[in-house]
C-alpha positions as a Markdown table, in Angstrom:
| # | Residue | x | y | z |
|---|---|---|---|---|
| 1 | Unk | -59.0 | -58.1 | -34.9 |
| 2 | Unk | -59.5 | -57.8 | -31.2 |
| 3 | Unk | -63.8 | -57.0 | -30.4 |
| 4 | Unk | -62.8 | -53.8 | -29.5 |
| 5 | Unk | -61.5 | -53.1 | -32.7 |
| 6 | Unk | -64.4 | -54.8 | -34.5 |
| 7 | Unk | -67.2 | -52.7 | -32.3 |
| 8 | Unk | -65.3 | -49.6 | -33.6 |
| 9 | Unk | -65.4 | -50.9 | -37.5 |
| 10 | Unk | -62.0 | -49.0 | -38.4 |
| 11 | Unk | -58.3 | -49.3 | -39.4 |
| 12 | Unk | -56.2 | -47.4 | -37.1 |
| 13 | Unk | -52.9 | -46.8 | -38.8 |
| 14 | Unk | -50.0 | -46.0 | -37.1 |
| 15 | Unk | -48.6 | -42.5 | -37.2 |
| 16 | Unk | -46.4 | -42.2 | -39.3 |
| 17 | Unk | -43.0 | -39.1 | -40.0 |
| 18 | Unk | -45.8 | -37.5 | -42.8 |
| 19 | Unk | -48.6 | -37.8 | -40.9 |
| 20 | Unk | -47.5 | -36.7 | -37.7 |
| 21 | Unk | -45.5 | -33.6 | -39.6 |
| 22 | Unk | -48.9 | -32.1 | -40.4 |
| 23 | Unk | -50.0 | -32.1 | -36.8 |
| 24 | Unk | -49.3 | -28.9 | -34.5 |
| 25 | Unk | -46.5 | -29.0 | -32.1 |
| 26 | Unk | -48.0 | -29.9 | -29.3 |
| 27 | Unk | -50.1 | -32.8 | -30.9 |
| 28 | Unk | -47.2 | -34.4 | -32.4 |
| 29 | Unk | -45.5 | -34.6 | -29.0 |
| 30 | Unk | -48.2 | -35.9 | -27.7 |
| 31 | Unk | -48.8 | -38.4 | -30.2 |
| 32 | Unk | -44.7 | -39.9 | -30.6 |
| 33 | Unk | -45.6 | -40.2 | -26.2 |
| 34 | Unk | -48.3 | -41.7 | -26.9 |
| 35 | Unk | -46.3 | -44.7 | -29.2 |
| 36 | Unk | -44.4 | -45.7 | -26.4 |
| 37 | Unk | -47.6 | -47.2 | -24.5 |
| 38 | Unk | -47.2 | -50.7 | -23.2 |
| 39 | Unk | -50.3 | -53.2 | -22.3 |
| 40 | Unk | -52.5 | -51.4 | -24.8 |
| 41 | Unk | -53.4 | -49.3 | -27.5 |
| 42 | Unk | -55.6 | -46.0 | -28.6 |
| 43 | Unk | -57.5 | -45.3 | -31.2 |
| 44 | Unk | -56.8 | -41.4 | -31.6 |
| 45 | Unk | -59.3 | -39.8 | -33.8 |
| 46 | Unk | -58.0 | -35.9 | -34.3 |
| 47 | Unk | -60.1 | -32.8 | -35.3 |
| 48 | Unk | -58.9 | -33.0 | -38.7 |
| 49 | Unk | -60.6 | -36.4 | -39.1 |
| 50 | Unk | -57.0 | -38.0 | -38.8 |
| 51 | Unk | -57.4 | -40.9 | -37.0 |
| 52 | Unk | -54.1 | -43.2 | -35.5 |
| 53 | Unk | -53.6 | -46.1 | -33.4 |
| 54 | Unk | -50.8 | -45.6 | -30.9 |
| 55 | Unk | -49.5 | -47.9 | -28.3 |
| 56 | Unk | -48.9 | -51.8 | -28.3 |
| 57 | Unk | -51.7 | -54.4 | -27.3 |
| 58 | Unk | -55.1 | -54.4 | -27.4 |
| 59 | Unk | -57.0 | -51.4 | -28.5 |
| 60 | Unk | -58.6 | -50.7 | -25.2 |
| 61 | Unk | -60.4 | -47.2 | -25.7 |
| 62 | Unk | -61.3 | -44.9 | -28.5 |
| 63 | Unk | -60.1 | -41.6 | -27.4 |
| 64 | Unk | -62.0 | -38.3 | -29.6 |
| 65 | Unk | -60.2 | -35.2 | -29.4 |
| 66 | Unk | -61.9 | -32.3 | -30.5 |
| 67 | Unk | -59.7 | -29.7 | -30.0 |
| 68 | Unk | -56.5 | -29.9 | -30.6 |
| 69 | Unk | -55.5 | -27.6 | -27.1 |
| 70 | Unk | -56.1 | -30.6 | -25.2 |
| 71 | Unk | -52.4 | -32.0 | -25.7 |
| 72 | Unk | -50.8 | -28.4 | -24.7 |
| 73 | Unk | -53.2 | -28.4 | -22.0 |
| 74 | Unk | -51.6 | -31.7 | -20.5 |
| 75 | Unk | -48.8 | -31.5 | -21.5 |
| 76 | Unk | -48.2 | -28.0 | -19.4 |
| 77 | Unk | -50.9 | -29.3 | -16.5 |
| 78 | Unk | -51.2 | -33.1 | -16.7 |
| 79 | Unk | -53.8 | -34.7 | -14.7 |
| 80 | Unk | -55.5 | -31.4 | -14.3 |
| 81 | Unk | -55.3 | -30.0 | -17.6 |
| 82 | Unk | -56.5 | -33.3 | -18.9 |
| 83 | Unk | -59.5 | -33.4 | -16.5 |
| 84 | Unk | -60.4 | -29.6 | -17.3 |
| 85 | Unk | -60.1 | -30.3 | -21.1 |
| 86 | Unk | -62.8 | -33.3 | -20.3 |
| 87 | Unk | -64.7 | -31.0 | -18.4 |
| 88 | Unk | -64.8 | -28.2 | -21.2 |
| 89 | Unk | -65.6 | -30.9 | -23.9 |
| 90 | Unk | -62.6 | -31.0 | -25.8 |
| 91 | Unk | -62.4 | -34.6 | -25.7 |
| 92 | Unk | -65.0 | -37.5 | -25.0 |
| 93 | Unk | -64.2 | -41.4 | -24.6 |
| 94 | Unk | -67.0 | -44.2 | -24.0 |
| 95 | Unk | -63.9 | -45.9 | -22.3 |
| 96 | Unk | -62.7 | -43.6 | -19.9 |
| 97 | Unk | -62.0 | -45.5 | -17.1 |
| 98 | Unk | -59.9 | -48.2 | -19.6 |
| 99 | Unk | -58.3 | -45.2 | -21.0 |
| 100 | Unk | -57.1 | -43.7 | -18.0 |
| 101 | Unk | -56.0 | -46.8 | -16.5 |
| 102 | Unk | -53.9 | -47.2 | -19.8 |
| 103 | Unk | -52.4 | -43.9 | -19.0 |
| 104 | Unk | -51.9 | -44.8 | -15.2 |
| 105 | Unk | -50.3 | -47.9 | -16.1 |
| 106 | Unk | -47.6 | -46.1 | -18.3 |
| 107 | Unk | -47.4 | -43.3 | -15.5 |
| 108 | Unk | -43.2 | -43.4 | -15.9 |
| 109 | Unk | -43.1 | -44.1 | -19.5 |
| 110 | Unk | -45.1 | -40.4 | -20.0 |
| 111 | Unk | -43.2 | -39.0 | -17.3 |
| 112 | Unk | -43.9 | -34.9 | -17.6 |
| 113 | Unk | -47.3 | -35.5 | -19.3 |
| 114 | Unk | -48.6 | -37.0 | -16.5 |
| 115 | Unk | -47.4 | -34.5 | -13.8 |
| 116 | Unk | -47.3 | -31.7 | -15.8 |
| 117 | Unk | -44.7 | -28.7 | -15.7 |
| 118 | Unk | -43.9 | -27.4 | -12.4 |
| 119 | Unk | -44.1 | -23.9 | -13.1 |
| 120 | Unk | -47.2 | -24.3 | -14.9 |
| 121 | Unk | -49.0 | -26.2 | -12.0 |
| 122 | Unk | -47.8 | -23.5 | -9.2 |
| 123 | Unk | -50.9 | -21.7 | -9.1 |
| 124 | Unk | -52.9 | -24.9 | -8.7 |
| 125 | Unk | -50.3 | -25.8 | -6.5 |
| 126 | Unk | -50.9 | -22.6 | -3.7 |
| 127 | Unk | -54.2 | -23.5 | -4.1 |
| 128 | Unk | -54.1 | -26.3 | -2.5 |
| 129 | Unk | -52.2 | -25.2 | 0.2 |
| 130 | Unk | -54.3 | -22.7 | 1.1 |
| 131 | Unk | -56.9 | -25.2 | 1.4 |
| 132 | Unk | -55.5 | -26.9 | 4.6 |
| 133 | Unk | -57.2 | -29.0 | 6.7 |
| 134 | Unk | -57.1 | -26.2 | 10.0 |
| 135 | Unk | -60.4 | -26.8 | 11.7 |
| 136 | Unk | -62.1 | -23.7 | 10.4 |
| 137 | Unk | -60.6 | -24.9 | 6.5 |
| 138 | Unk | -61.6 | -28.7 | 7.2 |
| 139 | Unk | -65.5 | -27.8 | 8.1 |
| 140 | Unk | -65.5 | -26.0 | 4.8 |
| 141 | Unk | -63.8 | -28.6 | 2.5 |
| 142 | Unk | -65.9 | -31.2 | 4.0 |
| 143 | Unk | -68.9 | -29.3 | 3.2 |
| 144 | Unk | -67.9 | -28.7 | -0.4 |
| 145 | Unk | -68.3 | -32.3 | -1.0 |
| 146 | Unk | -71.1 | -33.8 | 1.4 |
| 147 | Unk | -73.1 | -31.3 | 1.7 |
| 148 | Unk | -73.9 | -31.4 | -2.5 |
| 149 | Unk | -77.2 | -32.9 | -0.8 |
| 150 | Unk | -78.5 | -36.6 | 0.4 |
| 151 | Unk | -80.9 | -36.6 | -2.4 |
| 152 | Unk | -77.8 | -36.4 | -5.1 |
| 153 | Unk | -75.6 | -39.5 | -3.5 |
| 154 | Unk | -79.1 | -41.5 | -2.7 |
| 155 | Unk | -79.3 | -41.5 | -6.5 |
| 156 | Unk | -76.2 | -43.6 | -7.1 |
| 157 | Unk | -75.1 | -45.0 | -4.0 |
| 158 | Unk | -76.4 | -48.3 | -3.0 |
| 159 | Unk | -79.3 | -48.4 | -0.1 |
| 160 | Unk | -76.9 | -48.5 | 2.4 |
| 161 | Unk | -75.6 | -45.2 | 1.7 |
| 162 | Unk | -71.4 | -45.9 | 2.2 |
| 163 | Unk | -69.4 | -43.5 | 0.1 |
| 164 | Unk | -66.0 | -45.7 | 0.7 |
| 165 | Unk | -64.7 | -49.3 | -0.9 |
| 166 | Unk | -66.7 | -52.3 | -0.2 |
| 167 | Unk | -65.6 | -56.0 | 0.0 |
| 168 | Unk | -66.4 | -58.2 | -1.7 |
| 169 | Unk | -66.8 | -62.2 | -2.0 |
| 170 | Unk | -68.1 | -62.8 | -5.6 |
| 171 | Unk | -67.5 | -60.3 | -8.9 |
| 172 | Unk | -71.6 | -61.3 | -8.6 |
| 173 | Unk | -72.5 | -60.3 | -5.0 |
| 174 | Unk | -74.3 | -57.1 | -4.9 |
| 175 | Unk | -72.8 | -53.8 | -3.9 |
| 176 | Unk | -75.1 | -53.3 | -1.0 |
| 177 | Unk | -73.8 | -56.9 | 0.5 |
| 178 | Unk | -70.6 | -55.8 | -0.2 |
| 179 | Unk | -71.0 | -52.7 | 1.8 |
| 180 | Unk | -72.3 | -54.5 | 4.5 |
| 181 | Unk | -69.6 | -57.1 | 4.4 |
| 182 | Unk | -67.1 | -54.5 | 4.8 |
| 183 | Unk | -68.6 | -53.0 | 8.2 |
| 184 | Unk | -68.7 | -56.5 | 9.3 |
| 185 | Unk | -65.1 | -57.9 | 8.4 |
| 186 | Unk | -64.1 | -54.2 | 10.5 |
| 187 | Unk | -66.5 | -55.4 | 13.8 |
| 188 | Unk | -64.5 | -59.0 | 13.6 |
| 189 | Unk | -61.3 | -57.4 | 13.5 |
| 190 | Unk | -61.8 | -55.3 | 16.5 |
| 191 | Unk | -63.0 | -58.1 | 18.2 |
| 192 | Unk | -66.2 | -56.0 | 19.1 |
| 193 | Unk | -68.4 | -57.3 | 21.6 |
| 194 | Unk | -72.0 | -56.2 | 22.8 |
| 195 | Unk | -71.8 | -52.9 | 25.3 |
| 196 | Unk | -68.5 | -51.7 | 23.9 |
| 197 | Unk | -68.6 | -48.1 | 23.2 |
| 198 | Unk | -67.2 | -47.3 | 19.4 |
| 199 | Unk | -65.9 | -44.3 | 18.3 |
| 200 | Unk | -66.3 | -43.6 | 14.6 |
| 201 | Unk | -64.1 | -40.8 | 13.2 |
| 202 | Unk | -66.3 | -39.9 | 10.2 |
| 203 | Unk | -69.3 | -41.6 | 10.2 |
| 204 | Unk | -70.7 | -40.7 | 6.9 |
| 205 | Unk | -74.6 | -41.5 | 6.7 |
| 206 | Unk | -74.5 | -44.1 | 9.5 |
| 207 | Unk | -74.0 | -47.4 | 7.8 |
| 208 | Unk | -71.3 | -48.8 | 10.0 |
| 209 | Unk | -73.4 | -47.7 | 13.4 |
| 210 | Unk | -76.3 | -49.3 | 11.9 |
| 211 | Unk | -74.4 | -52.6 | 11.4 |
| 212 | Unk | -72.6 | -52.4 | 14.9 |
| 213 | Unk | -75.3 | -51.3 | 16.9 |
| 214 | Unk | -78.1 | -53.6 | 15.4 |
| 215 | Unk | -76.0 | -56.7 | 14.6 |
| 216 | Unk | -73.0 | -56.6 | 16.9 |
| 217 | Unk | -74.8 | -54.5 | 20.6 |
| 218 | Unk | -72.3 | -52.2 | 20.7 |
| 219 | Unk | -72.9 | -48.1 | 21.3 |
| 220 | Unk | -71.7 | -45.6 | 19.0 |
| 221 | Unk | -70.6 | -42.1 | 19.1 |
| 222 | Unk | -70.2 | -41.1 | 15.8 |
| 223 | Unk | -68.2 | -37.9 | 14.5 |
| 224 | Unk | -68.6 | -35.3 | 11.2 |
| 225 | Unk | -67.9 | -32.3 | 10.0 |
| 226 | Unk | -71.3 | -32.4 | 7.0 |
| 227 | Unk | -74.6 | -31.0 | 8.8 |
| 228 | Unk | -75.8 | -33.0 | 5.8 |
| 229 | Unk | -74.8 | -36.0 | 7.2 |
| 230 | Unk | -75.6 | -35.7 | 10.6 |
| 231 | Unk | -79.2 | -34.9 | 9.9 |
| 232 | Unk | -79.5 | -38.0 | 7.8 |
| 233 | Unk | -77.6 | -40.5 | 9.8 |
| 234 | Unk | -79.8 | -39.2 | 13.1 |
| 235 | Unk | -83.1 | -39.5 | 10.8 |
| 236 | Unk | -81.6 | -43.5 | 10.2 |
| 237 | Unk | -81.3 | -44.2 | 13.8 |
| 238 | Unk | -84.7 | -43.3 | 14.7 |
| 239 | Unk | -86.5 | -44.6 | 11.8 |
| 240 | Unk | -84.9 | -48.3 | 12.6 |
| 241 | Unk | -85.1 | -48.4 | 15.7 |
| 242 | Unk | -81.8 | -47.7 | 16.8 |
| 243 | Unk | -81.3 | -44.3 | 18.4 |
| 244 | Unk | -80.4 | -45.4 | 21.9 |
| 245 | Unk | -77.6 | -47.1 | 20.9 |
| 246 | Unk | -75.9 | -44.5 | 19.0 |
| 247 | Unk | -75.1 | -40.8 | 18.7 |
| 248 | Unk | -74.4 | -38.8 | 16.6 |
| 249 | Unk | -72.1 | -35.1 | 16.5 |
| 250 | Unk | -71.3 | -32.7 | 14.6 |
| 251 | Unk | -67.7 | -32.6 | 16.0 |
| 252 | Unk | -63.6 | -32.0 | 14.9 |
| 253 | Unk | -61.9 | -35.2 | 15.5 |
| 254 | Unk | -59.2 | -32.9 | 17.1 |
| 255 | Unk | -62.3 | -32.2 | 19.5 |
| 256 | Unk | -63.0 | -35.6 | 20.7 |
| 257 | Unk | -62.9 | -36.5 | 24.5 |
| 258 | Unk | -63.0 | -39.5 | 26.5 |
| 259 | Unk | -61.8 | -43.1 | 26.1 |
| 260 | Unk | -63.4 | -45.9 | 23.5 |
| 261 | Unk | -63.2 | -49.6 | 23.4 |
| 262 | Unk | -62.4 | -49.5 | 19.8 |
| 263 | Unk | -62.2 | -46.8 | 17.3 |
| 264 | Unk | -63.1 | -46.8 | 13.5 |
| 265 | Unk | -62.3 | -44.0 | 10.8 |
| 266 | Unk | -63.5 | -45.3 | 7.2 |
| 267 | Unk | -62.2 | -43.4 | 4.4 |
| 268 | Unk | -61.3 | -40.0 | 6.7 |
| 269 | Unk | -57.8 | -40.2 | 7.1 |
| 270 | Unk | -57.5 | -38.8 | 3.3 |
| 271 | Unk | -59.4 | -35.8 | 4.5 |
| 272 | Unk | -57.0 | -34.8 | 7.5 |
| 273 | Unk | -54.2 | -33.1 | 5.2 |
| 274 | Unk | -50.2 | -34.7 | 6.1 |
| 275 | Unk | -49.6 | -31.2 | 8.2 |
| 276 | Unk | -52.4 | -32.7 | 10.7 |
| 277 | Unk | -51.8 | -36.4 | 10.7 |
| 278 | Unk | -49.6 | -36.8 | 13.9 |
| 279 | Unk | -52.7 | -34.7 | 15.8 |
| 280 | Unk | -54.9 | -37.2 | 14.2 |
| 281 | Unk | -53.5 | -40.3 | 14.9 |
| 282 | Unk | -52.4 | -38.8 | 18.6 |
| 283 | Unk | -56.1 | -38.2 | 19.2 |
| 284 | Unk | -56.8 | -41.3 | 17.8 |
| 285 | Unk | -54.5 | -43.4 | 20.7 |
| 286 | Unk | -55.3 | -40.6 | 23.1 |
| 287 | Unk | -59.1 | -41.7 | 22.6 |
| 288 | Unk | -58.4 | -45.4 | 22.9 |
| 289 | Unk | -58.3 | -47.2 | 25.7 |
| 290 | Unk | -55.3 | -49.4 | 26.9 |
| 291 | Unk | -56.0 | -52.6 | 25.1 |
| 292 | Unk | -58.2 | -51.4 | 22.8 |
| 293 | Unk | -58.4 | -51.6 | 18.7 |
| 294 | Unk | -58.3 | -49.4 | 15.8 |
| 295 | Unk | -59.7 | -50.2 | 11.8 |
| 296 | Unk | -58.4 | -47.2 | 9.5 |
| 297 | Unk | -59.8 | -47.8 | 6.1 |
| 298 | Unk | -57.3 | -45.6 | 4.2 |
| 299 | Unk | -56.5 | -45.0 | 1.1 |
| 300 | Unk | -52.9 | -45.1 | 0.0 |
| 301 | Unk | -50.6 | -43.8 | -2.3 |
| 302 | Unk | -47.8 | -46.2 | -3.6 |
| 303 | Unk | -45.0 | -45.9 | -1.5 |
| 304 | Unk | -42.9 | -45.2 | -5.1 |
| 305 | Unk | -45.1 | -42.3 | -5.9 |
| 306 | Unk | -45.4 | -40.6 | -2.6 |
| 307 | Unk | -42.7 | -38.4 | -2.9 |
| 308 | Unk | -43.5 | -36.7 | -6.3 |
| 309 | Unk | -47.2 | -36.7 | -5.0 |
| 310 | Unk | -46.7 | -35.1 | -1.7 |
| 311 | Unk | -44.7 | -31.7 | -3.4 |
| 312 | Unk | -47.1 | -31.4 | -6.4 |
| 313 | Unk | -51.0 | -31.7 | -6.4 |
| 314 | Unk | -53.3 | -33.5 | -8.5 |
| 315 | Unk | -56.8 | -33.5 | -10.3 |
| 316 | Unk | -58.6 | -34.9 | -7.1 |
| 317 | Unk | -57.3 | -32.1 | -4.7 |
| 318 | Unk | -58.2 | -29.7 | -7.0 |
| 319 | Unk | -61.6 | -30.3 | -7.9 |
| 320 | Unk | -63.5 | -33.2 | -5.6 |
| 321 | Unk | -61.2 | -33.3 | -2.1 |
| 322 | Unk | -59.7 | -29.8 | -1.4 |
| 323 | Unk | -56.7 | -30.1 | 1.2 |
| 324 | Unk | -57.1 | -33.9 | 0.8 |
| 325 | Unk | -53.6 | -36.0 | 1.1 |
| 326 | Unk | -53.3 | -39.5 | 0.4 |
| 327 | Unk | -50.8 | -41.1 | 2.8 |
| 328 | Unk | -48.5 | -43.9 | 1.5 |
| 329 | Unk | -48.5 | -47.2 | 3.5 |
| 330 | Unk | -44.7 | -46.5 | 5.0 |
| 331 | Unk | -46.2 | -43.3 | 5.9 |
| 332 | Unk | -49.2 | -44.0 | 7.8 |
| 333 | Unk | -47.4 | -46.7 | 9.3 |
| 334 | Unk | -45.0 | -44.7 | 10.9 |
| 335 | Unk | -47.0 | -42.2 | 12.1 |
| 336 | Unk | -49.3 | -44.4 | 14.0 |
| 337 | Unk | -46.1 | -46.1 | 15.2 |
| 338 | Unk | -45.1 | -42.6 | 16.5 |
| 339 | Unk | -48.9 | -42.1 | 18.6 |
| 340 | Unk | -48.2 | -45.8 | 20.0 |
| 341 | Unk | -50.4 | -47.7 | 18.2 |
| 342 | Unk | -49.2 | -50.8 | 17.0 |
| 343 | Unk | -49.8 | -52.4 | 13.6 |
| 344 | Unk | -51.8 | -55.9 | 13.9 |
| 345 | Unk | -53.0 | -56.6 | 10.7 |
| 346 | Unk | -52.9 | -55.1 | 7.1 |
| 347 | Unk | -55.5 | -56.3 | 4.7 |
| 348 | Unk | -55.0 | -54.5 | 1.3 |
| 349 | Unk | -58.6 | -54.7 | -1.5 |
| 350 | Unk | -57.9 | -51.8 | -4.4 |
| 351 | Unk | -59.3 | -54.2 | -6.8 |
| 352 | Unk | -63.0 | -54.1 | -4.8 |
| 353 | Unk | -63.0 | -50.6 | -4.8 |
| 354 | Unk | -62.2 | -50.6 | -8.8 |
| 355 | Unk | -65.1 | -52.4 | -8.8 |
| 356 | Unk | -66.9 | -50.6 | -6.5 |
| 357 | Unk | -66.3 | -47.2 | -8.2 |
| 358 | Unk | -67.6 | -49.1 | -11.6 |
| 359 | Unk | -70.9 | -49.7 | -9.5 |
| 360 | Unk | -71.1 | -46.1 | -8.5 |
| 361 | Unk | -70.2 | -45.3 | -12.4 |
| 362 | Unk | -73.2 | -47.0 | -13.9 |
| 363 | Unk | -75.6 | -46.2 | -11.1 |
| 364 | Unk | -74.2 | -42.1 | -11.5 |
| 365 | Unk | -75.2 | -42.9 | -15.3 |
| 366 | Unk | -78.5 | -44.5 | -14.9 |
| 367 | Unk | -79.4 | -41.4 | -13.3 |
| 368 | Unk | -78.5 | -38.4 | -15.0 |
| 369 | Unk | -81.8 | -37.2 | -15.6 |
| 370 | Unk | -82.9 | -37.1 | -12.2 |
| 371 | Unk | -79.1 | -35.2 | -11.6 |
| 372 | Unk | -79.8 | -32.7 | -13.9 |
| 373 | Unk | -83.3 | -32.1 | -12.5 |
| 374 | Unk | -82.0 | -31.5 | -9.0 |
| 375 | Unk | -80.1 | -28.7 | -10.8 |
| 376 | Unk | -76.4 | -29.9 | -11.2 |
| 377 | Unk | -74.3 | -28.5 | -14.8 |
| 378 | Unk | -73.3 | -31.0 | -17.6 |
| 379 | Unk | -69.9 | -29.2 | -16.1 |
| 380 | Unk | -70.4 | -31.0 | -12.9 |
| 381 | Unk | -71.4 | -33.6 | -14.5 |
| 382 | Unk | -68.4 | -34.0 | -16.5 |
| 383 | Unk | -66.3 | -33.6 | -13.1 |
| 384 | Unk | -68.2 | -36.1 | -11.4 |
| 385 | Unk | -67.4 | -38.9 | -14.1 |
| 386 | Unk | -63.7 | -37.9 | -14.7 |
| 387 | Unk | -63.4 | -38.7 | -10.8 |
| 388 | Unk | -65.3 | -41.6 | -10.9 |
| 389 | Unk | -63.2 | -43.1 | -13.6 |
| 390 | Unk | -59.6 | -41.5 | -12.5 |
| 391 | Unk | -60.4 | -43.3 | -9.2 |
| 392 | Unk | -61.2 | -46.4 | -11.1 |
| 393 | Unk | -57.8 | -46.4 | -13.0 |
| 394 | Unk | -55.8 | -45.7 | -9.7 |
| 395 | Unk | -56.9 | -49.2 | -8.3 |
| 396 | Unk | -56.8 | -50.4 | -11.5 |
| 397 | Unk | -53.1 | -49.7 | -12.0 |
| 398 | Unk | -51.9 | -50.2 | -8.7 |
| 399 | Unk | -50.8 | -46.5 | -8.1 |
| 400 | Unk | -53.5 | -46.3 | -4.9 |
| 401 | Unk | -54.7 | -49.0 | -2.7 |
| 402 | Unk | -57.0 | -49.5 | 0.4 |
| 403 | Unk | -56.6 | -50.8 | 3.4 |
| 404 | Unk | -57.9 | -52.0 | 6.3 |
| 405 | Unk | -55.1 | -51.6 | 9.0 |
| 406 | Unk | -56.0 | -52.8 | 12.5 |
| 407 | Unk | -54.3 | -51.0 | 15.2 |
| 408 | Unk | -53.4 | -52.3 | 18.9 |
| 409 | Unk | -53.1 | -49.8 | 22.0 |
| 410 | Unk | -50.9 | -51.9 | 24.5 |
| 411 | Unk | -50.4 | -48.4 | 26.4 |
| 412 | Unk | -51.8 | -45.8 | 28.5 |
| 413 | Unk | -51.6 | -42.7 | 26.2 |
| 414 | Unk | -52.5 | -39.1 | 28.0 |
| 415 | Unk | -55.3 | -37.3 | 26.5 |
């Protein structure tokens, strides 16, 4: 008996020809998909009180349905109809992120349960399209997610305020030293020096100008679409001390004017939609100067799943990112190739932002009081988890990465 098993206290028999004839349609297809899980196992309890084991390995998760609609629900909708049958409280799980990671890593082994039917997801499907990324679209997607308020990401992200994967050296070292890690390891591998103007394509709440301006001399001009953001990364600068050395817009990257000595974009490129991501990256060479360096901290898409990805849409696009677009590696690769920038480096760490997103998890926890007192749903709530673990399980499985991928400008490019 593995500890999960023995925290739990139960048998969990395997299903069996009876026992699964008694079950609805839809739950028995679920559960015979279920069986075929490799690397781990459920523990299934039904709403009958039925309660099964499915999978091979380690019982990782004990997964409560309390509504037996959740299976027709995925199957028909996948991702999405899972996520909204979380989010309506047909099911619970103290494991989530384990048991979606489970799921991720058996992605091809559950085949239409994970994607979902086609004509089923068509709706959610023009939805997203009709979210695109057009400069009018991206100022309001953008603001559906920052501008939820700085008081509500102060509560679980660490003092630094970065919203994107940190690096780091120990599974001890804190998240905050992690965070700042990160905007250092991207100021070595631009080379920066003190003076150089950086451009900073999303700047978030101001972390990386902070660390580039107060440890590294440089000048920033940093870019976003969140009014939210801009007020707060402004109010940082001037409270340490800072304010001279870097600015602040609320700007469209397609906007920007000028040439840098280096350019950063952390955790944006996701944001630009794939219709938009030659203008993006020709702005982004346009913008640097000849000899100059990029850091795009992106995350990816294997380059296995990007097909199937890029014609359907997923829980994430739906509900947290609208428009949103993960770019594989060969992808993004080519299309900077295509602007003139040339790759120079490729640092891959999806394992620091699984553990990352489990800092964010706990801290999100710790804090649900204070959440719901600032006026946000056990709905949102909900949401807010299921991402934070369905993120978790991506790295987790390998189906996303990030990177850090320094780009060269050997060439004049016209603006």
């Amino acid at each position: 008996m593995n500890a999960l098993d023995h925290v739990l206290g139960r048998d969990w028999p395997q299903p069996d020809r009876d026992s699964l004839a008694r079950q609805p349609r839809a739950t028995r297809l679920a559960l015979e998909l279920l069986q075929s899980l490799e690397g781990g196992a459920l523990g299934v309890e039904l709403p009958d009180g039925s309660q099964f084991r499915v999978g091979h390995g380690a019982l990782v998760a004990h997964w409560r349905v309390r509504d037996a609609a959740v299976f027709e629900r995925v199957l028909a909708r996948g991702d999405i109809g899972l996520a909204e049958a979380w989010m309506d409280g047909q099911w619970d799980c103290d494991e989530l992120a384990a048991l979606l990671t489970l799921l991720a890593d058996n992605r091809g082994r559950l085949g239409r349960a994970v994607h979902g039917r086609r004509w089923a997801l068509l709706g959610h499907r023009l939805t997203h399209l009709l979210r695109a990324n057009t400069r009018a679209g991206a100022r309001r997607n953008i603001e559906s997610h920052y501008d939820l308020g700085n008081d509500f990401y102060a509560l679980w992200l660490d003092p630094t305020m970065s919203y994107s994967a940190a690096l780091f050296a120990t599974a001890e070292e804190s998240l905050e030293a992690a965070q700042r890690r990160k905007y250092r390891s991207i100021l070595q591998q631009l080379g920066a020096q003190p003076g150089q103007r950086i451009l900073e394509v999303g700047c978030g709440w101001g972390g990386f100008a902070e660390v580039a301006a107060t440890e590294f001399g440089c000048t920033v001009l940093g870019i976003t679409l969140s009014p939210a953001q801009l007020e707060f990364a402004r109010a940082r600068a001037a409270a340490g001390g800072w304010s001279a050395q870097a600015e602040f817009a609320l700007c469209d990257y397609r906007d920007v004017r000028g040439q840098y000595d280096h350019i950063v974009s952390i955790e944006m490129i996701e944001a630009v939609g794939e219709r938009f991501w030659p203008t993006y990256f020709a702005r982004l060479a346009a913008a640097l100067k000849p000899g100059g360096r990029c850091v795009i901290q992106a995350i990816t898409i294997a380059d296995a799943l990007f097909d199937d990805y890029r014609r359907g849409t997923d829980f994430i696009q739906q509900y947290v990112f609208p428009g949103g677009m993960l770019p594989s590696p060969r992808a993004l690769q080519a299309q900077a190739g295509a602007a003139g920038l040339v790759l120079a480096g490729d640092v891959a760490f999806g394992a620091d932002y699984a553990r990352t997103l489990r800092h964010w998890h706990e801290a999100f926890l710790g804090a649900l009081g204070e959440v719901r007192r600032q006026g946000f749903t056990e709905r949102f709530i909900a949401l807010w988890r299921f991402y934070l673990a369905y993120c978790e399980a991506g790295f987790r499985s390998g189906s996303i990465d990030v990177h850090h991928y320094l780009l060269r400008h050997d060439g004049a490019v016209s603006a």
